[in-house]
C-alpha positions as CSV (number, residue, x, y, z in Angstrom):
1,X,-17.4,-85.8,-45.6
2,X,-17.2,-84.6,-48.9
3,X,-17.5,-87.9,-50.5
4,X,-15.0,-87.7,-52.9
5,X,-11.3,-87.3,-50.5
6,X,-11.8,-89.2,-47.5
7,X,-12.4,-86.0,-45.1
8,X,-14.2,-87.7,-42.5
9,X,-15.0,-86.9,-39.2
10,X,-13.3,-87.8,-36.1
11,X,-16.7,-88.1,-34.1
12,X,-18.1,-90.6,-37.1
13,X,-14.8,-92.8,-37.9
14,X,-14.7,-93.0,-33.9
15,X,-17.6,-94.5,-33.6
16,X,-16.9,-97.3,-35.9
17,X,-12.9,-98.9,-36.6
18,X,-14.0,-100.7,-39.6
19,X,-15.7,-97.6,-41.0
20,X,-12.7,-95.9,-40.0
21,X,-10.2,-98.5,-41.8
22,X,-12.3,-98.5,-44.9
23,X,-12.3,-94.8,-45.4
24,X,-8.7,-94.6,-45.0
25,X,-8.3,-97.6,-48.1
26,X,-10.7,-95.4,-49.8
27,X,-8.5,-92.1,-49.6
28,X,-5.7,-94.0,-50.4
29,X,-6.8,-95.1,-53.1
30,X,-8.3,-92.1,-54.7
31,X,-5.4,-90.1,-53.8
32,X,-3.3,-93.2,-55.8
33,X,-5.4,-92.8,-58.8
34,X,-5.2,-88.8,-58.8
35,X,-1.3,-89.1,-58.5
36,X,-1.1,-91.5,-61.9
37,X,-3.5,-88.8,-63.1
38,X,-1.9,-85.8,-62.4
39,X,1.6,-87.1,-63.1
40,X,0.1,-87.7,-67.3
41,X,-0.9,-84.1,-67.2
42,X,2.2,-82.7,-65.7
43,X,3.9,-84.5,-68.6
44,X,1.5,-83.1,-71.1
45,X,2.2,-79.4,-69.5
46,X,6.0,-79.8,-69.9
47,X,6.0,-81.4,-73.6
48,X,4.1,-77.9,-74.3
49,X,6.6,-75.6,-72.2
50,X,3.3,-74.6,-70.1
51,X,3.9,-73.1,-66.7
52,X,1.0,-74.4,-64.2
53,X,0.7,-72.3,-61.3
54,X,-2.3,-73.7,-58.7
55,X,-3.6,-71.0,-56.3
56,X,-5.4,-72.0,-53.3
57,X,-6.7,-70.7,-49.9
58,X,-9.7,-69.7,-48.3
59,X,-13.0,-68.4,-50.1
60,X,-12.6,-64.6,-49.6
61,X,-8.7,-64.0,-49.8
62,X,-8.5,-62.5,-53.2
63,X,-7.7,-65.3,-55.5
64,X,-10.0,-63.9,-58.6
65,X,-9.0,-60.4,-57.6
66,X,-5.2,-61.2,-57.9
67,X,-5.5,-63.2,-61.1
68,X,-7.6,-60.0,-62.7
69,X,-4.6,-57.7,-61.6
70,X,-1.9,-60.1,-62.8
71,X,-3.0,-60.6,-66.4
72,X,-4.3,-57.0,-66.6
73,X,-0.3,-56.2,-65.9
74,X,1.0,-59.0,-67.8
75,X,-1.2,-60.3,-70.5
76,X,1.0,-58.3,-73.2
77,X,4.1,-60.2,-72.0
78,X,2.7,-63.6,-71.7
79,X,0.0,-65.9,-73.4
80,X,-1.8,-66.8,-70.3
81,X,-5.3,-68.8,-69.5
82,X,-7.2,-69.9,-66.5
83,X,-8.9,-72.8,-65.1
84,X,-11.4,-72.1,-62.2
85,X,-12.5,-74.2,-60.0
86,X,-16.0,-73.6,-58.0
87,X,-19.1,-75.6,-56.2
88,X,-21.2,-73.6,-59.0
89,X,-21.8,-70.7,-61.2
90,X,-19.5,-69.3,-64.0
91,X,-18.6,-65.8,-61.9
92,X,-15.0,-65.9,-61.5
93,X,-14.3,-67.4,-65.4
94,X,-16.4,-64.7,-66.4
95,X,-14.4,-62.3,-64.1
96,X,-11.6,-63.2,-66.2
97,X,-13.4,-63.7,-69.6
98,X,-13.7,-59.9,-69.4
99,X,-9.8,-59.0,-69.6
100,X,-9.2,-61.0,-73.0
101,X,-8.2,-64.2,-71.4
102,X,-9.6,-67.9,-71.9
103,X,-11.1,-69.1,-69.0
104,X,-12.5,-72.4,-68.6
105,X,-15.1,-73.1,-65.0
106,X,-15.0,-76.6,-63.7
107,X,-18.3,-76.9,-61.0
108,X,-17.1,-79.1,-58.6
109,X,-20.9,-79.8,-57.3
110,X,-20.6,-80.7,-53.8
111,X,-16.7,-81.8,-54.3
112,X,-14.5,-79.4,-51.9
113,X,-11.1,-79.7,-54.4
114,X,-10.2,-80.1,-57.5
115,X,-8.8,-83.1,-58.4
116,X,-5.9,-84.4,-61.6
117,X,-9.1,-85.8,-63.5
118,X,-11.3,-82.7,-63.7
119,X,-8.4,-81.0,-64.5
120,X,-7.0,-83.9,-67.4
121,X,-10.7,-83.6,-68.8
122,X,-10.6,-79.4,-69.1
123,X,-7.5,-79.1,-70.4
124,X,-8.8,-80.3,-73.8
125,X,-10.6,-77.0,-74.2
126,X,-7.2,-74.9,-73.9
127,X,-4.6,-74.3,-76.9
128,X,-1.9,-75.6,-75.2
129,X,0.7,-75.1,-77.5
130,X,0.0,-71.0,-77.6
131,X,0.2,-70.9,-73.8
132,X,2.6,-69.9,-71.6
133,X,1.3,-69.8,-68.3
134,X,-2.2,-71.7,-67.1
135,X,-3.5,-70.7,-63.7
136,X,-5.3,-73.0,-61.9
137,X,-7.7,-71.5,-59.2
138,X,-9.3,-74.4,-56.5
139,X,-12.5,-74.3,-54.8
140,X,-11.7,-72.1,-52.1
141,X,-10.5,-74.5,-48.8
142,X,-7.4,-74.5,-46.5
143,X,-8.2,-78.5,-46.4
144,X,-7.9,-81.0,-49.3
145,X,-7.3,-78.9,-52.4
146,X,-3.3,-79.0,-50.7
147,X,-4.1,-83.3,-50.8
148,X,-4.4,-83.5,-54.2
149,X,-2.0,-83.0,-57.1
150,X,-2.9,-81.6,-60.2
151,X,-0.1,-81.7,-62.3
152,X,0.9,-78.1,-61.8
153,X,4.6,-76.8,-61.0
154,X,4.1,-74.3,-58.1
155,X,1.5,-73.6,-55.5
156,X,0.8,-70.1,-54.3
157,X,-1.1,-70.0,-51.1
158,X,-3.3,-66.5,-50.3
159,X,-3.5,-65.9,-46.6
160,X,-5.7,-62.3,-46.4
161,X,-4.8,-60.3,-43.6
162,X,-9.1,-60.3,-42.3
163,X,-8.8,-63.9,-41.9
164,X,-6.2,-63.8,-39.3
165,X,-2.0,-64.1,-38.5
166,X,-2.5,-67.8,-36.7
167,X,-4.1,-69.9,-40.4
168,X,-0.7,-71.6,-40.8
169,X,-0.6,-73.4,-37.5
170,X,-4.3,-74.2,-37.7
171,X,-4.3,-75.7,-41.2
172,X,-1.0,-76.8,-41.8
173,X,-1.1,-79.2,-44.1
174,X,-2.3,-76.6,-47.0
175,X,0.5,-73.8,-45.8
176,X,3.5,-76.7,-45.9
177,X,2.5,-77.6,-49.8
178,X,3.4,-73.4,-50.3
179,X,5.9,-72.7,-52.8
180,X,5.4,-68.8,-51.8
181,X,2.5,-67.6,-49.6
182,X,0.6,-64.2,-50.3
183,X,-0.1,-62.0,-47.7
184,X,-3.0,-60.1,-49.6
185,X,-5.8,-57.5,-48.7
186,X,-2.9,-55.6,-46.8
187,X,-4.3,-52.4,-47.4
188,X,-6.3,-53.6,-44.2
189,X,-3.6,-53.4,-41.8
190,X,-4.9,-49.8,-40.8
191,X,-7.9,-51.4,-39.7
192,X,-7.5,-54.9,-38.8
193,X,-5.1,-54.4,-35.6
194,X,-5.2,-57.7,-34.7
195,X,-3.3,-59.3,-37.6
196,X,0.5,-58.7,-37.5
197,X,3.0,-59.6,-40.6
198,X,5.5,-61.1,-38.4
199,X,3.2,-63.3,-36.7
200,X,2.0,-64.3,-39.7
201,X,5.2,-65.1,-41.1
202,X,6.4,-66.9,-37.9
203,X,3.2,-69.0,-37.8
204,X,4.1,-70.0,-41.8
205,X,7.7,-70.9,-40.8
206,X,6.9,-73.1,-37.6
207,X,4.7,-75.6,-40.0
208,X,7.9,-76.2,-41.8
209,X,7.6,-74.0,-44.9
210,X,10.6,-71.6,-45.1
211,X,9.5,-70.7,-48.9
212,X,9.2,-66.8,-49.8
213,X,6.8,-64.4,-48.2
214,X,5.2,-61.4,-50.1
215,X,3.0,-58.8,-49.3
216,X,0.3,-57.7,-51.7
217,X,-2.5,-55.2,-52.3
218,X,-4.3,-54.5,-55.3
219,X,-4.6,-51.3,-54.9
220,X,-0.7,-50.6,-53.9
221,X,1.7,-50.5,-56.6
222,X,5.0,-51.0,-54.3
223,X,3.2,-53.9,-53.1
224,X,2.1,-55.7,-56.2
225,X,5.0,-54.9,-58.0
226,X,6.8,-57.8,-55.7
227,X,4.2,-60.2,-56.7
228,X,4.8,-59.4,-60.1
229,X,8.6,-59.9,-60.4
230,X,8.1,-63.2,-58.5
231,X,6.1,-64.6,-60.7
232,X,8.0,-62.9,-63.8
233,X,11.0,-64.9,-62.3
234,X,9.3,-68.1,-62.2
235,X,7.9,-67.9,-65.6
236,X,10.6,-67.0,-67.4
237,X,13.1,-69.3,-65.7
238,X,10.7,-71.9,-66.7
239,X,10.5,-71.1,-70.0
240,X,14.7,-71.0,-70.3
241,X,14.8,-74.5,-68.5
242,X,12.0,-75.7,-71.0
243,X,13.5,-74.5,-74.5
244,X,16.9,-75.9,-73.2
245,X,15.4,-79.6,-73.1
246,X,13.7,-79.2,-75.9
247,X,16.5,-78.9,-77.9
């Protein structure tokens, strides 16, 4: 349990229905508290025509990686920071540090999400008003970062092809809140047989997610060029809708 989202096991609540009960209050409650949360900094986001884009999966599928590509690309077209979330250290906001772009590292400690407070308390440190586009990156988990809203507009969802076609159907809850997944590290196709794109994409539609599909590599232009108008799309339709209310 990771004390903070209610993620008990099935062999402790069994063992125990008022334990069981309790913890279920509890989760219901945080998650209560987190939505009020969450819902303030969504409104914040908006009032400064900031696009929040959270980007979750498992440790290892190329978050960082994909982020350092993307603003390398972009960074002359947008006004972009990052908020990165970790158990510890500073690596992956220094990762992005070294490409111009403010990064801000929340340490999570022994907390296996981030959550609409940590998030509420970092945004102070960001220029909102200069920004376009703030990525959020979560503690790497295909559980509870999926549980808990943050405030942001779209979730992205990495699925690397070493990791395997069947992670939808195993952790479905995570692949449902998608609004596109990533299929990324496919310049390892040649060498990871057993992972196949339609099975991949069949296991993402049978959890009830019919959002958009897009295959990425780093190191393939053809393949991160789709990536890159997606999320062109996104922004800029955002900004239009934004600057229209504002008026």
């Amino acid at each position: 349990m990771c004390g903070g989202c209610g993620c008990e096991s099935k062999k402790e609540s069994s063992l125990n229905t008022d334990f069981r009960v309790d913890v279920v209050n509890m989760a219901e409650d945080i998650k209560g508290k987190n939505a009020a949360v969450a819902k303030t900094n969504k409104a914040l986001f908006d009032a400064h025509n900031v696009l929040v884009i959270n980007l979750m999966s498992s440790p290892g599928s190329g978050k960082t990686r994909l982020l350092e590509e993307t603003l390398r690309r972009l960074k002359h077209r947008y006004q972009f920071a990052v908020l990165e979330g970790d158990l510890e250290t500073e690596n992956d906001a220094n990762r992005i540090r070294r490409h111009g772009i403010h990064a801000e590292q929340i340490a999570t400690g022994q907390g296996c999400h981030l959550d609409a407070d940590m998030v509420s308390t970092a945004i102070g440190n960001f220029e909102l008003a200069s920004l376009d586009v703030l990525f959020i990156e979560n503690v790497g988990n295909l559980i509870c970062p999926a549980c808990f809203d943050l405030g942001q507009h779209k979730n992205v969802i990495l699925l690397s092809v070493p990791e395997g076609d069947d992670k939808p159907e195993k952790y479905p809850i995570m692949f449902r809140a998608a609004d596109v997944m990533l299929i990324t590290k496919t310049d390892f196709l040649d060498f990871v047989m057993e992972f196949d794109v339609s099975r991949a994409i069949k296991s993402f539609n049978s959890v009830g997610d019919n959002a958009p599909v897009l295959e990425v590599s780093v190191k393939d232009d053809e393949r991160f060029n789709g990536w890159l108008a997606y999320l062109t799309q996104i922004i800029d339709t955002h900004l239009s809708n934004q600057t229209r209310q504002h008026r």
